[in-house]
VEXPA-247795 format. One record per residue (C-alpha): y, x, z. Coordinates in pm, whole numbers, padded with zeros to 5 digits, always signed. Layout:
N
YXZ;...
***
This chain:
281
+09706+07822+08687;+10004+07925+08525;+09989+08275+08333;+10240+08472+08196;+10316+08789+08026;+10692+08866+08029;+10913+09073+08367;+11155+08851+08229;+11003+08512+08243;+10806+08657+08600;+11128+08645+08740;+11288+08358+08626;+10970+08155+08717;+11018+08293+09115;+11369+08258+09113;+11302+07880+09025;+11028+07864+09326;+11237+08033+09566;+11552+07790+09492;+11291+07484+09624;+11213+07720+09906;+10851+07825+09853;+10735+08129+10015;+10578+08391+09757;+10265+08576+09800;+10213+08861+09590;+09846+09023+09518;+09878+09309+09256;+09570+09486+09095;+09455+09644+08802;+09151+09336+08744;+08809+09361+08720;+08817+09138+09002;+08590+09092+09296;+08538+08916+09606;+08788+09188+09776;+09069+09088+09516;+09009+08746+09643;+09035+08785+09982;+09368+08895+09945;+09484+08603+09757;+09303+08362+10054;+09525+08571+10275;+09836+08534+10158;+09758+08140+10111;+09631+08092+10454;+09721+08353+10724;+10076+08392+10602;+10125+08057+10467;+10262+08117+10117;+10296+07787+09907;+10262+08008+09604;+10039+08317+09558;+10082+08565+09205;+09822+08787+09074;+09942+09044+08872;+09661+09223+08653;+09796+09563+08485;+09612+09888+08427;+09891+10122+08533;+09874+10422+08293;+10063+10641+08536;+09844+10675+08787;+09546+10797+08592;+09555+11198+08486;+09493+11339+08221;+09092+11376+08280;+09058+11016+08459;+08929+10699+08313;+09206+10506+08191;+09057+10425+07850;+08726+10325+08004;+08873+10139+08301;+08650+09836+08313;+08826+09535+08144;+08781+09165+08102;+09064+08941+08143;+08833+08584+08042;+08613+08688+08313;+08965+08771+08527;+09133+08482+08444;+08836+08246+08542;+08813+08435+08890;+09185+08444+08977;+09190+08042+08919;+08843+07986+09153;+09068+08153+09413;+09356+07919+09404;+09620+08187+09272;+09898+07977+09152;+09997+08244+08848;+09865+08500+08686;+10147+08754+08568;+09956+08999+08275;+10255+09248+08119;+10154+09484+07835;+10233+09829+07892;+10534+09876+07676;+10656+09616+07898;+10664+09767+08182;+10745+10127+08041;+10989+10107+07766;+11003+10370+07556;+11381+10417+07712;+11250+10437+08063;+11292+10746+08264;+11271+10636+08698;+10957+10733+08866;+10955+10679+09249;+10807+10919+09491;+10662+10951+09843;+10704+11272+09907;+10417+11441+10123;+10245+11171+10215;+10170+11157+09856;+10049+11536+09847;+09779+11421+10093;+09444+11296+10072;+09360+11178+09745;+09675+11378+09598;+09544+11672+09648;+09327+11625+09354;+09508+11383+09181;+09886+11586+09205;+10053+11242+09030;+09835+10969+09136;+10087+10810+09385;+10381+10854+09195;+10247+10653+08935;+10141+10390+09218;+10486+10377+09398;+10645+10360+09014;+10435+10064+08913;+10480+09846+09252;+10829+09936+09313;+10846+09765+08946;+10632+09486+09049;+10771+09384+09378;+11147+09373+09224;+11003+09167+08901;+10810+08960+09162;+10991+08953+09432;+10779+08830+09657;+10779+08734+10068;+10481+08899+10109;+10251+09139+09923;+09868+09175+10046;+09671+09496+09973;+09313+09597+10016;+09231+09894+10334;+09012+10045+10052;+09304+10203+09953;+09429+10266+10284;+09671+10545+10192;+09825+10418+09891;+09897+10090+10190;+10088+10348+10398;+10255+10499+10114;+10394+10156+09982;+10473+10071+10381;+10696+10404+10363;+10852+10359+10077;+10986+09975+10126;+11130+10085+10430;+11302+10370+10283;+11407+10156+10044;+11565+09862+10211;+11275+09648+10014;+11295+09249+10148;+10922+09231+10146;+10608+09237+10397;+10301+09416+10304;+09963+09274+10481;+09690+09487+10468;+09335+09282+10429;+08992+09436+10598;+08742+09622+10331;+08519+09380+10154;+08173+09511+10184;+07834+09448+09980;+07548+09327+10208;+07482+09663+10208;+07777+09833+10298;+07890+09992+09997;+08296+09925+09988;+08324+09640+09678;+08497+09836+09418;+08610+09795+09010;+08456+10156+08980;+08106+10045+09132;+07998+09931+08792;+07991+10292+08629;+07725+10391+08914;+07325+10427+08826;+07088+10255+09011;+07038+10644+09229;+07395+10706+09266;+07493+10358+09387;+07169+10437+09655;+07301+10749+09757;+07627+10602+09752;+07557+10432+10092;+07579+10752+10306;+07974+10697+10299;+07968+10390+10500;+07659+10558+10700;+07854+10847+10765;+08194+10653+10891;+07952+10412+11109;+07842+10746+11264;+08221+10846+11345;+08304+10559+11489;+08014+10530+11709;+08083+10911+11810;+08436+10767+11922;+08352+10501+12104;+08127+10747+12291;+08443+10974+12382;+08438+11217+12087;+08818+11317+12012;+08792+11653+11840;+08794+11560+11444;+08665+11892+11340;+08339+11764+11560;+08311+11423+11343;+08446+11539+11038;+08105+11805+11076;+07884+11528+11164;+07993+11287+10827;+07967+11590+10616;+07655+11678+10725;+07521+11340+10620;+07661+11304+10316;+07554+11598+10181;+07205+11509+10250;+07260+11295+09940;+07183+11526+09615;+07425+11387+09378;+07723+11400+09634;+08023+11609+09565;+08233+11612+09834;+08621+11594+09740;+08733+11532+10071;+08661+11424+10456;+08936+11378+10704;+09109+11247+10985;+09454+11168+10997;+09719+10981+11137;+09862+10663+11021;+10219+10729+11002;+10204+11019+10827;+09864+11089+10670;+09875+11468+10828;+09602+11612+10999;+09546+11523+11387;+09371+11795+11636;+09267+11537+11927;+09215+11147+11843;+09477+11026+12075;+09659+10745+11863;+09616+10531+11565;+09376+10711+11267;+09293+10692+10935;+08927+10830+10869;+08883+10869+10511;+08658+11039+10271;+08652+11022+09906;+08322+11192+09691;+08174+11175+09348;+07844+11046+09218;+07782+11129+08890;+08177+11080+08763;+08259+10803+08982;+08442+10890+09254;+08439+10619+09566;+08703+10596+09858;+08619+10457+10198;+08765+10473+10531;+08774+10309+10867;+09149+10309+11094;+09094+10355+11481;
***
């Protein structure tokens, strides 16, 4: 496995590969890898038959506020660097901020609305710094195809938006939600919960079990699940609720009769650890 540092020397190294025609899979996260990380480098190897797959590894600073956990973002690149290279990725590209953000820079790309939604309600410039940082990546990559996790399912349709607004040559692939035997949604964050909180945790996939087995029984009012999935998380003392809701795929707005594609997502806190999950219909 090949790792290096530089935009510069990223793109020179894919220009090279794409001159011998080798198709590019890109697979960009911010580390602290896990089995879910993985799966979308086995993705991009074998469903979409890349002869070269790229894990980037960068803590984006912009899309942490002021009040998040940037600092304290779990870190370990050995650890990293031994996982990426188990799972066959080809290179590992690892820029330092300054990098990436010179001190000259002044672009930020936005989704507007879509980026207001969900999660951005209480985290106003979460997605900008997300679009900023993979707009980046994907022209410093420039990759065939770029796999991302449905954990994150609305920062997937955000990126989907904005590389079709933006004339982008790439394809995104979205890759099912690693679970833990239990059901918990594998996640970087899942280290900062207590043996109680990770317990209690549970009631998120519990609760989008429940409203997908209310669906498949007819239910199509989401005020009527979205009641049911609050009801039992909040059964769970530690639980703070920052959001549950069901919206549509294409636009992430609120949808009064399940009729058509949906994202159901929720996102709470445990302690300080706040956990997304969904499920798409």
């Amino acid at each position: 496995m090949i790792l290096i540092k530089e935009p510069n020397a990223m793109h020179d190294y894919v220009n090279a590969s794409k001159r011998t025609g080798k198709r590019i899979g890109f697979v960009p996260t911010m580390g602290f890898l896990h089995a879910g990380h993985t799966s979308l480098a086995s993705l991009c190897r074998t469903r979409e038959s890349c002869d070269e797959v790229i894990m980037s590894i960068f803590v984006n600073p912009l899309q942490f506020g002021p009040q998040e956990d940037y600092e304290k973002y779990p870190r370990d690149m050995d650890r990293d660097t031994s996982i990426a290279e188990k799972a066959g990725v080809d290179v590992l590209f690892v820029p330092d901020a300054s990098a990436m953000y010179p001190a000259a820079a002044r672009t930020k790309v936005e989704v507007e609305e879509m980026s207001q939604a969900l999660c951005g309600v209480s985290r106003p410039t979460h997605f900008r710094g997300v679009t900023t940082v993979v707009a980046k990546l994907l022209n410093i990559v420039n990759p065939d195809v770029a796999a991302f996790g449905q954990k994150d399912a609305q920062q997937f349709f955000i990126l989907q938006r904005m590389v079709a607004d933006l004339n982008m040559p790439v394809q995104l692939v979205m890759a099912p939600i690693v679970r833990e035997a239990d059901g918990l949604a594998m996640s970087s964050r899942n280290v900062y919960l207590n043996e109680e909180e990770r317990k209690q945790a549970l009631s998120l996939s519990r609760a989008l079990v429940m409203a997908h087995q209310m669906i498949e029984k007819g239910e199509t009012k989401p005020a009527v699940i979205i009641q049911r999935m609050t009801a039992i998380i909040r059964q769970q003392p530690l639980a703070k609720i920052d959001y549950v809701a069901i919206v549509e795929t294409e636009n992430l707005q609120p949808i009064q009769t399940i009729q058509s594609p949906a994202l159901i997502a929720l996102a709470v806190l445990f302690g300080k650890t706040r956990l997304i999950d969904n499920i798409i219909i």
